[in-house]
C-alpha positions in Angstrom: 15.5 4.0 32.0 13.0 3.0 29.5 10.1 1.2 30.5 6.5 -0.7 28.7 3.6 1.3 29.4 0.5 -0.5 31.0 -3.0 -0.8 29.2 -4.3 1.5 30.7 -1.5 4.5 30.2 -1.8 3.8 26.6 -5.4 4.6 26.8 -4.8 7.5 29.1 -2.7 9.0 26.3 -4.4 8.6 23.2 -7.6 9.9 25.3 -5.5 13.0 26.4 -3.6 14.1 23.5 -5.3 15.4 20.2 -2.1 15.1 17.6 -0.5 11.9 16.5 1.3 10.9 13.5 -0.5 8.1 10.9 2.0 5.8 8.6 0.6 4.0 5.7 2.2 2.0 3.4 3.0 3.6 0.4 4.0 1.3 -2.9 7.9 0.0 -1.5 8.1 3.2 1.5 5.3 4.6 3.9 3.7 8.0 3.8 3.5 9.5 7.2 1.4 12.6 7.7 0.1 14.2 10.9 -3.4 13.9 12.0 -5.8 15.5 14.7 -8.0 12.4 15.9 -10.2 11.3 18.8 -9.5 7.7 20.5 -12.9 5.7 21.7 -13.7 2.4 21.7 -10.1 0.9 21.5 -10.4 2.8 17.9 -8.7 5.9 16.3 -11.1 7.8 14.9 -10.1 10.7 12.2 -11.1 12.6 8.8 -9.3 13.6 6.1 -10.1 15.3 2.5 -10.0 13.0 -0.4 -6.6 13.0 -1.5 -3.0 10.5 -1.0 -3.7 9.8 2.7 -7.4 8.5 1.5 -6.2 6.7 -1.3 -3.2 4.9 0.4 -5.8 3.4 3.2 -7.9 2.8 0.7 -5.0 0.3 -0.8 -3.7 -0.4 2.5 -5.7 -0.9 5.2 -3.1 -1.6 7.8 -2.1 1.3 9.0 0.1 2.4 12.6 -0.5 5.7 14.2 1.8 7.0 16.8 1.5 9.7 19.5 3.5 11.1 22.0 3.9 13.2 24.8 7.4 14.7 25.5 8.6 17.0 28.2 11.9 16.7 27.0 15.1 14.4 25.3 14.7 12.3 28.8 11.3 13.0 29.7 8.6 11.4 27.2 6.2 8.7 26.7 5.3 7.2 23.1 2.2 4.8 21.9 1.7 3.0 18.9 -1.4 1.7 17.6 -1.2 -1.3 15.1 -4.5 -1.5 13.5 -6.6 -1.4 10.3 -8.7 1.8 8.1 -12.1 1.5 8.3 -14.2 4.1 6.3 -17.1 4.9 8.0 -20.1 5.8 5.7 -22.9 5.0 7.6 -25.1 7.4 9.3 -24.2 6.4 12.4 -20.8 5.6 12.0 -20.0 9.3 10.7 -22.3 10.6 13.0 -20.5 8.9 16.4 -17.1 10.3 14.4 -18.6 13.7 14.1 -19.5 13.4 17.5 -16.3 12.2 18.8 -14.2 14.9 17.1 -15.6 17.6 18.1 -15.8 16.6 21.8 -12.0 16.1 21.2 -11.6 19.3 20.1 -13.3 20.9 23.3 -16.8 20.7 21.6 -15.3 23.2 18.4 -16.3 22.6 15.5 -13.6 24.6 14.0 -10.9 23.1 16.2 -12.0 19.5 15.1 -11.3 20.6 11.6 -8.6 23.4 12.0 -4.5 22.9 11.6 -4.8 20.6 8.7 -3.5 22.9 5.6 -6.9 22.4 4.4 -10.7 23.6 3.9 -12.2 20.2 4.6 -15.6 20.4 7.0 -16.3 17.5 8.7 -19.8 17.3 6.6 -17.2 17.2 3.5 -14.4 14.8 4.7 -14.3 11.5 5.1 -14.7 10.2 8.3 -12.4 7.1 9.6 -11.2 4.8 12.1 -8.7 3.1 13.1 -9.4 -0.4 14.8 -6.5 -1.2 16.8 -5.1 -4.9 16.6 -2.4 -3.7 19.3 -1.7 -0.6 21.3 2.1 -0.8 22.7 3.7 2.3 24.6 7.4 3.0 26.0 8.4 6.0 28.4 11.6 7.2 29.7 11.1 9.3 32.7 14.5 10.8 34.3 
């Protein structure tokens, strides 16, 4: 049976996984590209090289990003943040990104910035969030 996740298993899921899936608009489609991320402050926060992804935000600020966690075809729980792209250039916004990222990534610099097909350091990417305007979740547990 498929059920709505509370609040707080939403939260419990974005805090606990590290991989979720960002869709931005893209002219008449949407552009969907994995991301690594952190989740603080009812806010996705990410980085990304300059490039499409940057761009389309850029354009179109309302974004979803969608994780999961599945154990198998019956087994799996899903959340969906609705929210808008905020660039962080501050010093202190980049700096509690930074921060947040690596701590995701088990305090790694290289694992905050690894698996993305790209060279991008955090001191060279730019740093984002993600303010949710709803955070939904569904699970099937059999």
């Amino acid at each position: 049976m498929v059920y709505d996740l509370s609040v707080s298993e939403c939260d419990e899921i974005l805090r606990h996984e590290r991989v979720g899936r960002l869709a931005v608009r893209d002219g008449e489609g949407t552009y969907v590209v994995p991301i690594t991320y952190a989740f603080a402050d009812n806010a996705i926060y990410g980085h990304a090289p300059m490039g499409k992804k940057v761009h389309l935000m850029r354009q179109w600020p309302q974004v979803s990003f969608q994780v999961d966690t599945i154990m198998n075809l019956s087994t799996w729980r899903s959340v969906l943040v609705q929210g808008r792209f905020e660039e962080l250039r501050d010093e202190a916004g980049t700096f509690r990104a930074r921060s947040l990222l690596v701590r995701a990534s088990g305090g790694s610099l290289w694992g905050a910035t690894s698996g993305h097909g790209h060279a991008t350091s955090l001191a060279d990417a730019v740093l984002f969030r993600i303010r949710a305007a709803e955070i939904t979740g569904r699970a099937q547990n059999h």
